[in-house]
C-alpha positions in Angstrom: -127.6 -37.3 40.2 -124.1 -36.5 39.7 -121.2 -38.5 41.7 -120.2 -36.0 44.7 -116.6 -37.5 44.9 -116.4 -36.6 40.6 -117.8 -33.0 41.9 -115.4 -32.8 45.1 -112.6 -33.3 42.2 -113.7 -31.0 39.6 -114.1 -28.7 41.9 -110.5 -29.0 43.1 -109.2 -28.6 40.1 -111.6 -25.7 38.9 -110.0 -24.1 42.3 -106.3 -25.3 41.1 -106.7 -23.4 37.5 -108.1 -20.4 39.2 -105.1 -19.9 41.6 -103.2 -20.8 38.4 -104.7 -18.2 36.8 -104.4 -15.4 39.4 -100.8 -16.3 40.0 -100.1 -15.6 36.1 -102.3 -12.8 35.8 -100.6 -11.1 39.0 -96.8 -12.0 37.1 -97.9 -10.2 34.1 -99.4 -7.6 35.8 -96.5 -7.0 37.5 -94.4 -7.3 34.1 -96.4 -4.7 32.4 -96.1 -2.2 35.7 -92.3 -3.1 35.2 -92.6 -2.2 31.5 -94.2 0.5 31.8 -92.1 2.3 34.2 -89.3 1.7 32.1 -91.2 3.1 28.8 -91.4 6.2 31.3 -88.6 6.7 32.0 -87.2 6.5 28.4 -89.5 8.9 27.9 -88.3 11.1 30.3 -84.5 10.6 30.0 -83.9 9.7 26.3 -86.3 10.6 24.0 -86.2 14.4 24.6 -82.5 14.4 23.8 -83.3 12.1 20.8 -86.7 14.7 19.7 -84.2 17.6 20.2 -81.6 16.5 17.7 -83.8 15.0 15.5 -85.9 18.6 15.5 -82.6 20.5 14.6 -81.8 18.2 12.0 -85.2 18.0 10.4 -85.2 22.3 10.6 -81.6 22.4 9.2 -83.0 19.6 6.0 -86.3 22.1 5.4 -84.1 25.2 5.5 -86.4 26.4 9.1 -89.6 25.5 7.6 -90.2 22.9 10.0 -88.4 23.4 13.5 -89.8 21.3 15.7 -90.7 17.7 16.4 -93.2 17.2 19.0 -95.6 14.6 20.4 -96.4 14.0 16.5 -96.5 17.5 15.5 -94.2 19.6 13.2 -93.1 23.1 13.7 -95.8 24.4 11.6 -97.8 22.5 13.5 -98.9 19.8 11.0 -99.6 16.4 12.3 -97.2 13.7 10.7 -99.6 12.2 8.8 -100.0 15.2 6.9 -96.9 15.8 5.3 -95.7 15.4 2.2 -93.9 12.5 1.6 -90.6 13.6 0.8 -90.9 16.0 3.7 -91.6 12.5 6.5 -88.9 10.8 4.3 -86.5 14.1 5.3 -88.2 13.5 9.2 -87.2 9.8 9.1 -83.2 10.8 8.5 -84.1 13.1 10.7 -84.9 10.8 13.8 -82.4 8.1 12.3 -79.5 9.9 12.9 -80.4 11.5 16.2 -80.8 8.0 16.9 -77.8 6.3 15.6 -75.8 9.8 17.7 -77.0 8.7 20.7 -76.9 4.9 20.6 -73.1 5.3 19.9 -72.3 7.3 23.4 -72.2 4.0 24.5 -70.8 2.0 21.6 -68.4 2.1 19.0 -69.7 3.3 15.7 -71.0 0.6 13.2 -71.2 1.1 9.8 -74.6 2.8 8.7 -76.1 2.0 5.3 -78.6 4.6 3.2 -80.2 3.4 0.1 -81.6 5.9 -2.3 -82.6 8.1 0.7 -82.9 11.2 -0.9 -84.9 10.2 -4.1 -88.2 12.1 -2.8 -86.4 15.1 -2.0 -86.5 18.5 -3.6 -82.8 19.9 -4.4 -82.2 22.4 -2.2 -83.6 19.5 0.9 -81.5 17.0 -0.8 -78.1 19.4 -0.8 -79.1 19.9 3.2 -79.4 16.2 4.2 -75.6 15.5 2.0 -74.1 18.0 3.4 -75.0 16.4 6.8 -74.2 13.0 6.0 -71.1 14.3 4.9 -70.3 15.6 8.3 -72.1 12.6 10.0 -69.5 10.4 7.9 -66.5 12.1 9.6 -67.1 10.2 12.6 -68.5 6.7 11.2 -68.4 4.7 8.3 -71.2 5.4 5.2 -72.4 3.4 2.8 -74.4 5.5 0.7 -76.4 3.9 -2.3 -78.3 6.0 -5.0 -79.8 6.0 -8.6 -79.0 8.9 -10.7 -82.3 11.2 -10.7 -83.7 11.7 -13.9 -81.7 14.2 -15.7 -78.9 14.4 -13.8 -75.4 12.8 -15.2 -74.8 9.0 -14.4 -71.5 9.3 -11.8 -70.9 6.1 -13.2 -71.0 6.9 -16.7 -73.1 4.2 -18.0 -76.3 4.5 -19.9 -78.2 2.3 -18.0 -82.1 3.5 -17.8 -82.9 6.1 -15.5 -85.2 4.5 -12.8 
């Protein structure tokens, strides 16, 4: 019943979307091949260097209890998720400055901001990530924000409340 010049058309056009369609799904095929291989070989030439530092960083903050960072495992073999939160805070400054080390080989240093960083961290963890960020700051510019810990003396010698 149906017109066979309206048919002849719509199937032209169904033919015209489909090449349509296979010509974008072949570009993003393509694309994702393209981003793949690149995710590779980040993978393969970057990160490890990136892992490493971060893993010698995070053993130096945990004083050796944790000396390895691995395909999201620890040195005691404990999964990230499973770690205390001060301890993945100490991991996060951990990978942040292997990072921010290895992004400047082929830059100039910019000036790196910390706010309240340390403020889940036990004392003798806290004294290891200062003392680092006191070396890291030889090399680059620190801005380093904090709120006196409960306690401790206001630097600032105010009696504002203790947050």
């Amino acid at each position: 019943a149906a017109d066979p010049a309206q048919l002849a058309n719509r199937l032209e056009g169904c033919r015209n979307t489909m090449k349509e369609n296979a010509r974008d799904y072949l570009v993003w095929r393509e694309c994702r091949r393209l981003l793949d291989r690149s995710i590779a070989r980040y993978e393969r030439e970057k990160q490890p260097e990136v892992i490493r530092r971060a893993a010698e960083l995070f053993g130096h903050f945990t004083r050796g209890r944790y000396s390895r960072v691995h395909d999201s495992l620890t040195g005691l073999q404990k999964r990230v998720a499973e770690l205390s939160r001060g301890t993945l805070e100490e991991l996060m400054v951990a990978m942040r400055l292997a990072l921010i080390e290895y992004s400047e080989r082929e830059s100039e240093p910019l000036p790196i901001v910390f706010d309240d960083i340390c403020v889940n961290f036990d004392p003798v963890r806290r004294c290891a990530v200062l003392a680092e960020l006191e070396q890291f700051a030889k090399n680059r510019q620190i801005l380093f924000l904090a709120h006196p810990l409960p306690g401790e003396p206001d630097p600032a010698g105010t009696d504002a409340p203790q947050h």
